[in-house]
N, CA, C and O of each residue as an XYZ file, in Angstrom:
560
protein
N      53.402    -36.668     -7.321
C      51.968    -36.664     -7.528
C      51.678    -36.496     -9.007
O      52.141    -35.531     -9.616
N      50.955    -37.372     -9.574
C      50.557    -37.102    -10.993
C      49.209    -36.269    -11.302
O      48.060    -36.432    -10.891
N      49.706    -35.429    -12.074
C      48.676    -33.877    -12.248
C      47.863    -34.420    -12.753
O      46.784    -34.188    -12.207
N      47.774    -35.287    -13.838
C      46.799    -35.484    -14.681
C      46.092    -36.419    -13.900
O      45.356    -36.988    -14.707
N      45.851    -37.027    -12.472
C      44.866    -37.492    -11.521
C      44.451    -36.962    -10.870
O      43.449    -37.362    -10.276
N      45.009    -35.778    -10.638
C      44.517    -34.953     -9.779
C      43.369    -34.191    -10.029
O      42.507    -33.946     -9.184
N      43.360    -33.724    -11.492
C      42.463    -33.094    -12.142
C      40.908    -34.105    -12.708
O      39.797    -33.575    -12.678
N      41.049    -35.147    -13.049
C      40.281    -36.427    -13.134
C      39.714    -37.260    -12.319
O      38.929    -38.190    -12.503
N      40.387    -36.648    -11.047
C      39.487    -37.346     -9.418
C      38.058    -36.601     -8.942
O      37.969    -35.583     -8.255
N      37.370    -37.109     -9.298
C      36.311    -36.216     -8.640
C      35.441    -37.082     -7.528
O      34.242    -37.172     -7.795
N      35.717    -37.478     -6.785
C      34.764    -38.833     -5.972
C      34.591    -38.231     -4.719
O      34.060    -39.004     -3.921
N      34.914    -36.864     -4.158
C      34.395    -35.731     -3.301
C      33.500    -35.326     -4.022
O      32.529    -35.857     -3.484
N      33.001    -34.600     -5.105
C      32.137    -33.207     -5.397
C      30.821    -34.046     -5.336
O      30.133    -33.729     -4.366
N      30.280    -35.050     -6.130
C      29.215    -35.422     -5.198
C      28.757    -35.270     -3.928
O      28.033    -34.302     -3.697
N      28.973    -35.868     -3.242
C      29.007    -35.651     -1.518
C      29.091    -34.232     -1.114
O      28.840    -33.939      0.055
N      29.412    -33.346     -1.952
C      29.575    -31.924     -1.051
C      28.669    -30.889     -2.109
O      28.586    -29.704     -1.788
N      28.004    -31.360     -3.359
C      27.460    -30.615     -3.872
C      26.338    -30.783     -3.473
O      25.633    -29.784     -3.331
N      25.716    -32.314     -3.110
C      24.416    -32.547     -2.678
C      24.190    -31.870     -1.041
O      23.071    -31.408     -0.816
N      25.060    -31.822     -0.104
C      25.194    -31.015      1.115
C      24.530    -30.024      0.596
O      23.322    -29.822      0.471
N      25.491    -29.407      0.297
C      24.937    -27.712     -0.527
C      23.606    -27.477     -0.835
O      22.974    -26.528     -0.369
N      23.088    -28.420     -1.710
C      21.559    -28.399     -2.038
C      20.545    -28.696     -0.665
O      19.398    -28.271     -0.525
N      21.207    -29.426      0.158
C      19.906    -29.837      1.265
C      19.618    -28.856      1.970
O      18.469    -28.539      2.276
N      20.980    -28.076      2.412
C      21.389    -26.445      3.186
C      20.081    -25.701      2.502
O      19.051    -25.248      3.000
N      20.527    -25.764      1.261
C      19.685    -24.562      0.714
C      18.193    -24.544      0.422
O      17.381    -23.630      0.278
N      18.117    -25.840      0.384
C      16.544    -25.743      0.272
C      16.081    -25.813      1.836
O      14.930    -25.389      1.950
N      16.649    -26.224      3.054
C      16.111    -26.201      3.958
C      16.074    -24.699      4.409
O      15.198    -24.372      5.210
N      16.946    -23.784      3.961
C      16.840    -22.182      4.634
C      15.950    -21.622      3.390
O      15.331    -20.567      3.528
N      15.901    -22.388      2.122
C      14.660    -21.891      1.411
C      12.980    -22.037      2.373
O      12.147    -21.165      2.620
N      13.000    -23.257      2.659
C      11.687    -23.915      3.087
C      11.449    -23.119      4.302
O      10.294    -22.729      4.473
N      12.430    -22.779      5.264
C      12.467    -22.074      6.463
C      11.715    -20.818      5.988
O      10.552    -20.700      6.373
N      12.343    -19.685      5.046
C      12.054    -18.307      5.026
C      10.468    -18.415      4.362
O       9.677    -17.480      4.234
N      10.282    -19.697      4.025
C       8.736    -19.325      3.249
C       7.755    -19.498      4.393
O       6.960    -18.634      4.762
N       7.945    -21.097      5.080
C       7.016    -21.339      5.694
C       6.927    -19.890      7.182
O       5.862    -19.401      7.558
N       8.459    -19.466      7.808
C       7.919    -18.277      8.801
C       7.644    -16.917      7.743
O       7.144    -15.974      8.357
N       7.795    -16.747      6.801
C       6.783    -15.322      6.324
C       5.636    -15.854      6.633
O       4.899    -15.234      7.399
N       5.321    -16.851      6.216
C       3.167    -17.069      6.598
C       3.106    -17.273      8.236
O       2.265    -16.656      8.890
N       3.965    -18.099      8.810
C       3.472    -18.434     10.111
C       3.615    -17.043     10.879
O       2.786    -16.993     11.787
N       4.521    -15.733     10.788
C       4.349    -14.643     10.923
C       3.295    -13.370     10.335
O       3.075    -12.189     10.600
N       2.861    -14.306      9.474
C       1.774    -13.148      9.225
C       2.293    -12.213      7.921
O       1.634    -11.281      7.459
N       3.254    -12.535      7.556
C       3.932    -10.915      6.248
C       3.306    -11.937      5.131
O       3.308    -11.429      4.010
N       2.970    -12.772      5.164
C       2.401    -12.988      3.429
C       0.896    -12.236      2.988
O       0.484    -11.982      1.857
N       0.404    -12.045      4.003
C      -0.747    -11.230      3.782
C      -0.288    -10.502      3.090
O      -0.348    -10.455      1.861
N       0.675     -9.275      4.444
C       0.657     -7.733      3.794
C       1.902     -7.963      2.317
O       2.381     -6.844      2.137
N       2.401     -8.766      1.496
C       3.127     -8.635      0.571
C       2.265     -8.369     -0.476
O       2.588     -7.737     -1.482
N       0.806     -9.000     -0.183
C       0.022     -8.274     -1.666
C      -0.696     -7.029     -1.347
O      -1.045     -6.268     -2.249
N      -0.879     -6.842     -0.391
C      -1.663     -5.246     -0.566
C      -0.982     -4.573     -0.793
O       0.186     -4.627     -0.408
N      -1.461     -3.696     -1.499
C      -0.917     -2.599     -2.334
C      -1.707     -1.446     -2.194
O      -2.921     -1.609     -2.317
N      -1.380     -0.570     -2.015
C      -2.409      0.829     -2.472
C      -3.087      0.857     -4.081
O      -2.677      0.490     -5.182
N      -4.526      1.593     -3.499
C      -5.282      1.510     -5.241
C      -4.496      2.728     -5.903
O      -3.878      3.624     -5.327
N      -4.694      2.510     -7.337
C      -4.341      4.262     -8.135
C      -5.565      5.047     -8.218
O      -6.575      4.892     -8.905
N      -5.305      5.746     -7.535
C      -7.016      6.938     -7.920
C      -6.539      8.612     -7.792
O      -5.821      9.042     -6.890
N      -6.953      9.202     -8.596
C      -6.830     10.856     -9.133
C      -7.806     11.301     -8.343
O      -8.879     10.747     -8.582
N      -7.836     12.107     -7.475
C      -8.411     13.283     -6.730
C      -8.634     14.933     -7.353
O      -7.704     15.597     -7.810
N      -9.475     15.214     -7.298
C      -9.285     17.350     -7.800
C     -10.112     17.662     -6.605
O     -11.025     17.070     -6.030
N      -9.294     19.139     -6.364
C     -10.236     19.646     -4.786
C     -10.451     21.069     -5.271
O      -9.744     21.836     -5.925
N     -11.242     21.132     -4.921
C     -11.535     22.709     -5.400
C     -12.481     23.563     -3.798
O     -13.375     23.039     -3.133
N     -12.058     24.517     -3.661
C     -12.043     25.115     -2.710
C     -12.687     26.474     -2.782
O     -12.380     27.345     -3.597
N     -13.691     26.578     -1.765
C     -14.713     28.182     -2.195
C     -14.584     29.465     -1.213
O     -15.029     30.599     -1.393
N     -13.728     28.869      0.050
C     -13.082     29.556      0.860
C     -14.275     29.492      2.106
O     -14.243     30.239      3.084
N     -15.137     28.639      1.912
C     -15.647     27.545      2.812
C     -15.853     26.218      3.068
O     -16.177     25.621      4.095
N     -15.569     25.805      1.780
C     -16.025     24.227      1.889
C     -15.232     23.898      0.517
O     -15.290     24.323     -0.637
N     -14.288     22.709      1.366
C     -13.904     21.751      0.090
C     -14.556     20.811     -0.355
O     -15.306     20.196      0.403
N     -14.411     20.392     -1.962
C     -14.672     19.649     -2.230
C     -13.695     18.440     -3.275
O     -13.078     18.580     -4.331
N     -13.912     17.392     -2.468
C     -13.131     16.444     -2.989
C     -13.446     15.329     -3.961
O     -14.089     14.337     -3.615
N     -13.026     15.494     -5.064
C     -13.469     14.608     -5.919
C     -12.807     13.626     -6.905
O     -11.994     13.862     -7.799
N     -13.309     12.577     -6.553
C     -12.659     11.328     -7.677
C     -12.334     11.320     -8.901
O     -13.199     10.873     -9.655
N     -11.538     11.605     -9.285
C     -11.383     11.821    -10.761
C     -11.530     10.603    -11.964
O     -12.310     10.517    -12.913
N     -10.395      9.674    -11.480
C     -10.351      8.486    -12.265
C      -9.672      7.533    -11.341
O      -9.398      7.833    -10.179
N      -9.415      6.411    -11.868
C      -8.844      5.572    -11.286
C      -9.534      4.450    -10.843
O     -10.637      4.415    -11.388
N      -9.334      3.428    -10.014
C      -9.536      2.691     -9.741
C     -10.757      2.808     -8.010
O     -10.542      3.375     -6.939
N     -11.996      1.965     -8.510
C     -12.577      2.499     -7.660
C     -12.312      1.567     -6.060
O     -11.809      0.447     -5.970
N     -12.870      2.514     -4.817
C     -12.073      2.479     -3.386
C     -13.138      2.027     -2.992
O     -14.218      2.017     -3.584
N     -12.771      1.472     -1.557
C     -13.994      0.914     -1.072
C     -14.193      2.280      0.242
O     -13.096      2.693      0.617
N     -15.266      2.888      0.846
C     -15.866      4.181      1.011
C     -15.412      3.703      2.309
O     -14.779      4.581      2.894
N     -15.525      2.504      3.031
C     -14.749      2.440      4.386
C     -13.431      2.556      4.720
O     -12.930      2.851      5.805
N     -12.840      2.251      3.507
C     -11.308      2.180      3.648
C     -10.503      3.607      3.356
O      -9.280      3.575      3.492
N     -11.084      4.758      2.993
C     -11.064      5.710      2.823
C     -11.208      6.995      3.396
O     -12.149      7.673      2.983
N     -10.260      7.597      4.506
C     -10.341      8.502      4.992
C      -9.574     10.296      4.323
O      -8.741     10.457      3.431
N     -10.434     11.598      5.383
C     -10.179     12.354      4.743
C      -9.282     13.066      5.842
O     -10.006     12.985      6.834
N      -8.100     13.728      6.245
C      -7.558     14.084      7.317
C      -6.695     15.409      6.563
O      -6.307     15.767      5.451
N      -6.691     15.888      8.109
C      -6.150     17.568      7.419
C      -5.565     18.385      9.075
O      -5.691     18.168     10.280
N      -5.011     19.221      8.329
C      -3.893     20.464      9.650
C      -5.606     21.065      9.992
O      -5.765     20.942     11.207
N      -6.573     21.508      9.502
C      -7.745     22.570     10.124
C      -8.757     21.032      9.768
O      -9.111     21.380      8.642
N      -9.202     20.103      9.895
C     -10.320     18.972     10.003
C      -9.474     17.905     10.649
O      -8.288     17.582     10.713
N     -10.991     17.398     11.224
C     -10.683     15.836     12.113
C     -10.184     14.662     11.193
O     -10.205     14.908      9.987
N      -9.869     13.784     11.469
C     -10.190     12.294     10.611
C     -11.386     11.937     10.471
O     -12.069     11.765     11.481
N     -11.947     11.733      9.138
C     -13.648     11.841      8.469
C     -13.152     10.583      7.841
O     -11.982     10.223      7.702
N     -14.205     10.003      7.500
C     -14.443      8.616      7.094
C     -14.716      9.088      5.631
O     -14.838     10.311      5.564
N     -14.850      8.394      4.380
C     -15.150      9.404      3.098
C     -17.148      9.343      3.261
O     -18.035     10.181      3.101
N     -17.122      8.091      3.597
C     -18.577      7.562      3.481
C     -20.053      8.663      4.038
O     -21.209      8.754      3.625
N     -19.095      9.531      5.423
C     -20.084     10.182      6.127
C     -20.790     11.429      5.459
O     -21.662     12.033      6.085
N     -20.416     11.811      4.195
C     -21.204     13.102      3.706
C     -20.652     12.861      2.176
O     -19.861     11.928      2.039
N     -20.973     13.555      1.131
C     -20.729     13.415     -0.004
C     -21.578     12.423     -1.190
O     -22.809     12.406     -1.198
N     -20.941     11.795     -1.954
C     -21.638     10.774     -2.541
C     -20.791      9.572     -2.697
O     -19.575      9.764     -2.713
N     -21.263      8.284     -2.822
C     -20.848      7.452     -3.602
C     -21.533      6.282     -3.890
O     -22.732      6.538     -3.780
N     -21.415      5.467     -4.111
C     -22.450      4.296     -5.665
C     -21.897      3.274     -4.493
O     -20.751      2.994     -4.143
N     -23.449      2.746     -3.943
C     -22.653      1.930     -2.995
C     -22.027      2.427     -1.762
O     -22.119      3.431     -1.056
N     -21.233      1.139     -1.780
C     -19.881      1.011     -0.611
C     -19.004      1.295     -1.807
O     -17.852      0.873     -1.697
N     -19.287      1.876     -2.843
C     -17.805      2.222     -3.961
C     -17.710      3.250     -3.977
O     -18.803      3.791     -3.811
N     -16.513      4.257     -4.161
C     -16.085      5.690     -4.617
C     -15.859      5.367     -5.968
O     -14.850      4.665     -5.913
N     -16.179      5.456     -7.092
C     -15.964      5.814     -8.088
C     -15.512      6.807     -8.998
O     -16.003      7.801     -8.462
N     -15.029      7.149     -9.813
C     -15.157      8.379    -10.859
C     -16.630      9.446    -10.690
O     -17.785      9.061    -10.877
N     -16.288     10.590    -10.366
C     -17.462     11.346    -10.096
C     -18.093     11.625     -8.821
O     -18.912     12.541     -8.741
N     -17.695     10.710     -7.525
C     -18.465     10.771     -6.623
C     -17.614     12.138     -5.900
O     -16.560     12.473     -6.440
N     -17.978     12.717     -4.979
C     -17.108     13.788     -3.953
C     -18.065     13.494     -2.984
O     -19.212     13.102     -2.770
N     -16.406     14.104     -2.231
C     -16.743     14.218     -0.521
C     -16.511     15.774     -0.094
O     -15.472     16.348     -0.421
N     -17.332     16.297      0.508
C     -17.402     18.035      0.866
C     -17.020     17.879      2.155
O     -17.455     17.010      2.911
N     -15.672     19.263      2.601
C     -15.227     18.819      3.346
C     -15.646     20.552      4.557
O     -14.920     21.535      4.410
N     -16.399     20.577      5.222
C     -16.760     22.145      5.766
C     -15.736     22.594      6.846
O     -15.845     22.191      8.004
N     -14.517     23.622      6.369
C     -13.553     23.773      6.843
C     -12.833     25.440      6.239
O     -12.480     25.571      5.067
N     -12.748     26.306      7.020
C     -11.559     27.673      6.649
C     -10.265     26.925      6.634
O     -10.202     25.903      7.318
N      -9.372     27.250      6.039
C      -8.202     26.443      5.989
C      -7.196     28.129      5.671
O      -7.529     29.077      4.960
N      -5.730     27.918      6.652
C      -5.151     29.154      6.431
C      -4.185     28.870      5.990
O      -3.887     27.713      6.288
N      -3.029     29.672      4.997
C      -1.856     29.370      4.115
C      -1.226     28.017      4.885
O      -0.977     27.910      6.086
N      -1.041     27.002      3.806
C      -0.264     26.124      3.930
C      -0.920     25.082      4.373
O      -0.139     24.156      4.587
N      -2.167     24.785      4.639
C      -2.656     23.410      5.921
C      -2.968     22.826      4.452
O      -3.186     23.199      3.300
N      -2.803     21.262      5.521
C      -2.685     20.255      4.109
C      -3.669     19.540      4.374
O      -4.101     19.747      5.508
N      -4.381     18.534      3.609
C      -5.556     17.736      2.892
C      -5.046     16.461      2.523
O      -4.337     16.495      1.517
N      -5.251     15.018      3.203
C      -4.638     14.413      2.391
C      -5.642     13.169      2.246
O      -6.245     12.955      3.298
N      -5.959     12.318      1.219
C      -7.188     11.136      1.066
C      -6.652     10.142      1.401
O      -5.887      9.749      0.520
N      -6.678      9.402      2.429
C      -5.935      8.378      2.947
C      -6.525      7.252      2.586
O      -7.752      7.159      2.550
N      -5.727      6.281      2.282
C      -6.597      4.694      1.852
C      -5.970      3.885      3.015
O      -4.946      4.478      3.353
N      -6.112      3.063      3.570
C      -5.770      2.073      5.061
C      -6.479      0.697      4.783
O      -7.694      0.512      4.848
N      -5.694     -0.071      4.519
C      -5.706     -1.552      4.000
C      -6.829     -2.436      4.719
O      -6.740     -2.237      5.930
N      -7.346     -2.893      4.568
C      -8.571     -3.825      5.042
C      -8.191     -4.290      6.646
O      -8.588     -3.928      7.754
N      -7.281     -5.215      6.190
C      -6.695     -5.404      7.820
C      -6.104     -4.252      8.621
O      -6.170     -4.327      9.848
N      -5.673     -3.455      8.193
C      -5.039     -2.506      9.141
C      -3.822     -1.906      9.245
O      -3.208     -1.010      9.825
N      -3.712     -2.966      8.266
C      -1.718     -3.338      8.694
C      -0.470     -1.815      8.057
O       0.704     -1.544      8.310
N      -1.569     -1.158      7.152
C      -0.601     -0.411      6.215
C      -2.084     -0.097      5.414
O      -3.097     -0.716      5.086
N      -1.216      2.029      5.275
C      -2.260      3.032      4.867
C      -0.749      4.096      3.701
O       0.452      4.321      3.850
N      -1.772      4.422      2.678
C      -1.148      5.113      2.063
C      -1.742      6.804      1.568
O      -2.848      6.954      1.050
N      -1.036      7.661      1.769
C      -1.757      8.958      0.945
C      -1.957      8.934     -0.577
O      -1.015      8.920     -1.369
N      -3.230      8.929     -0.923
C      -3.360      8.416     -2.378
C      -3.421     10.077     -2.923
O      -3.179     10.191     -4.125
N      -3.655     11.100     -2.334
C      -3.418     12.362     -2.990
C      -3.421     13.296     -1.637
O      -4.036     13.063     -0.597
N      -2.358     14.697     -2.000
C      -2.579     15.513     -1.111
C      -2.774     17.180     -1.700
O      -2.638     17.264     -2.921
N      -2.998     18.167     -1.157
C      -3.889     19.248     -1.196
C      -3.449     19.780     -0.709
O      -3.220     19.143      0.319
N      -2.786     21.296     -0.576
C      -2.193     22.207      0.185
C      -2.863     23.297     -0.383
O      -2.968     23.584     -1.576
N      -3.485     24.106      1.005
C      -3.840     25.480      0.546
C      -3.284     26.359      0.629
O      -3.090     26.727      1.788
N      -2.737     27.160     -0.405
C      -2.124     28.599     -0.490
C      -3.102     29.499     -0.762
O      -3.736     29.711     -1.796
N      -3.136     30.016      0.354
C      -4.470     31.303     -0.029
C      -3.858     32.970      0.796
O      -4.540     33.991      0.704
Protein backbone atom coordinates (compact mmCIF):
# COMPACT_ATOMS: atom_id res chain seq x y z
CA UNK A 1 0.00 0.00 0.00
CA UNK A 2 1.48 3.37 -0.82
CA UNK A 3 1.38 5.82 2.27
CA UNK A 4 1.69 8.73 0.42
CA UNK A 5 -2.10 7.83 -1.18
CA UNK A 6 -3.36 7.06 1.55
CA UNK A 7 -2.90 10.30 3.15
CA UNK A 8 -4.00 12.33 -0.25
CA UNK A 9 -7.31 10.29 -0.71
CA UNK A 10 -9.95 12.14 0.54
CA UNK A 11 -13.18 11.25 -1.72
CA UNK A 12 -15.06 9.90 1.67
CA UNK A 13 -14.87 13.15 3.97
CA UNK A 14 -17.24 14.97 1.84
CA UNK A 15 -20.05 12.58 2.04
CA UNK A 16 -19.64 12.11 5.79
CA UNK A 17 -18.95 15.67 6.79
CA UNK A 18 -22.08 16.92 5.05
CA UNK A 19 -24.13 13.86 7.01
CA UNK A 20 -22.82 15.41 10.10
CA UNK A 21 -24.12 18.84 9.29
CA UNK A 22 -27.77 17.67 8.27
CA UNK A 23 -27.81 15.52 11.84
CA UNK A 24 -27.03 18.58 13.45
CA UNK A 25 -28.99 21.08 12.27
CA UNK A 26 -31.98 18.83 12.25
CA UNK A 27 -31.58 18.12 16.31
CA UNK A 28 -30.74 21.93 16.25
CA UNK A 29 -34.19 22.79 14.48
CA UNK A 30 -35.90 20.04 16.69
CA UNK A 31 -34.80 21.59 20.27
CA UNK A 32 -35.90 25.14 19.10
CA UNK A 33 -39.03 24.57 17.41
CA UNK A 34 -40.36 22.00 20.80
CA UNK A 35 -39.08 24.72 23.46
CA UNK A 36 -41.93 27.03 21.81
CA UNK A 37 -44.38 24.31 20.86
CA UNK A 38 -44.00 23.38 24.71
CA UNK A 39 -44.41 26.51 26.03
CA UNK A 40 -40.58 27.15 27.87
CA UNK A 41 -39.80 30.05 25.51
CA UNK A 42 -42.06 32.21 27.34
CA UNK A 43 -40.77 31.42 30.80
CA UNK A 44 -36.84 31.78 29.49
CA UNK A 45 -37.34 35.59 29.63
CA UNK A 46 -39.00 36.27 32.79
CA UNK A 47 -36.97 37.13 35.20
CA UNK A 48 -37.57 38.54 38.61
CA UNK A 49 -37.50 42.57 39.01
CA UNK A 50 -34.51 44.06 41.39
CA UNK A 51 -36.26 46.04 44.11
CA UNK A 52 -34.89 47.01 47.86
CA UNK A 53 -37.48 46.68 50.57
CA UNK A 54 -36.93 48.33 54.50
CA UNK A 55 -39.53 47.11 57.15
CA UNK A 56 -39.70 48.68 60.14
CA UNK A 57 -41.75 47.38 62.85
CA UNK A 58 -43.68 49.17 65.99
CA UNK A 59 -44.62 45.99 67.69
CA UNK A 60 -47.98 46.37 65.95
CA UNK A 61 -47.89 47.04 62.56
CA UNK A 62 -45.37 46.57 59.86
CA UNK A 63 -44.43 48.57 57.51
CA UNK A 64 -43.12 47.75 54.22
CA UNK A 65 -41.42 49.88 52.06
CA UNK A 66 -39.91 50.27 48.58
CA UNK A 67 -36.77 51.49 48.70
CA UNK A 68 -35.29 51.54 45.19
CA UNK A 69 -35.23 49.58 42.39
CA UNK A 70 -37.09 48.82 39.72
CA UNK A 71 -40.70 49.58 39.82
CA UNK A 72 -43.42 46.28 40.29
CA UNK A 73 -46.56 45.98 39.03
CA UNK A 74 -49.04 46.13 42.54
CA UNK A 75 -50.85 42.89 41.19
CA UNK A 76 -47.98 40.88 40.80
CA UNK A 77 -46.88 41.52 44.20
CA UNK A 78 -47.68 39.70 47.22
CA UNK A 79 -47.03 40.02 51.01
CA UNK A 80 -46.91 36.48 52.99
CA UNK A 81 -45.68 35.63 56.44
CA UNK A 82 -45.46 32.67 59.55
CA UNK A 83 -48.25 35.28 61.75
CA UNK A 84 -50.28 36.98 58.20
CA UNK A 85 -52.34 35.58 55.33
CA UNK A 86 -51.26 36.00 51.64
CA UNK A 87 -52.14 39.95 50.99
CA UNK A 88 -52.01 41.24 47.63
CA UNK A 89 -49.55 44.55 47.96
CA UNK A 90 -52.36 46.64 46.23
CA UNK A 91 -55.05 46.10 49.16
CA UNK A 92 -53.81 48.78 51.79
CA UNK A 93 -50.79 51.00 51.67
CA UNK A 94 -49.84 53.21 48.76
CA UNK A 95 -48.85 53.13 45.33
CA UNK A 96 -48.77 55.49 41.98
CA UNK A 97 -51.05 53.64 39.94
CA UNK A 98 -50.94 49.93 39.27
CA UNK A 99 -46.98 50.81 40.05
CA UNK A 100 -45.00 50.26 43.39
CA UNK A 101 -42.41 52.56 43.11
CA UNK A 102 -39.62 54.05 45.32
CA UNK A 103 -41.48 55.41 48.39
CA UNK A 104 -44.72 53.71 48.24
CA UNK A 105 -45.42 51.11 51.53
CA UNK A 106 -47.59 48.52 52.35
CA UNK A 107 -48.68 48.31 56.31
CA UNK A 108 -48.89 45.09 57.34
CA UNK A 109 -51.37 44.77 60.95
CA UNK A 110 -49.78 41.83 62.65
CA UNK A 111 -47.90 40.79 66.47
CA UNK A 112 -45.23 38.72 65.12
CA UNK A 113 -43.19 36.40 67.82
CA UNK A 114 -39.24 35.61 67.72
CA UNK A 115 -38.31 34.36 64.45
CA UNK A 116 -41.65 34.54 62.02
CA UNK A 117 -40.66 35.58 58.68
CA UNK A 118 -42.00 38.32 56.07
CA UNK A 119 -41.32 37.77 52.70
CA UNK A 120 -42.44 40.29 49.33
CA UNK A 121 -43.19 37.90 46.79
CA UNK A 122 -43.20 38.88 43.02
CA UNK A 123 -45.19 35.90 40.77
CA UNK A 124 -44.72 36.32 37.05
CA UNK A 125 -47.66 37.53 34.96
CA UNK A 126 -48.51 34.15 33.68
CA UNK A 127 -48.04 32.25 36.69
CA UNK A 128 -45.51 30.09 35.76
CA UNK A 129 -42.69 31.19 38.37
CA UNK A 130 -42.54 33.55 41.65
CA UNK A 131 -39.56 34.82 43.38
CA UNK A 132 -38.81 36.29 47.08
CA UNK A 133 -37.58 39.69 46.17
CA UNK A 134 -36.81 40.43 50.02
CA UNK A 135 -37.29 38.75 53.36
CA UNK A 136 -37.78 40.02 57.08
CA UNK A 137 -37.32 38.05 60.15
CA UNK A 138 -38.41 39.23 63.47
CA UNK A 139 -36.18 38.91 66.42
CA UNK A 140 -37.88 40.48 69.19
Amino acid sequence: MNIKQLFTDSRAVSPVIGVILMVAITVILAAVIGTFVLGLGDQVSTTAPQASFAFDYNGSNLTITHESGEALVASQINVTGDSISDEQWSTNGTTTGDKITAGNYYDVGATFTSGDVVRVVWTAESGASSSTLQKWTYNG
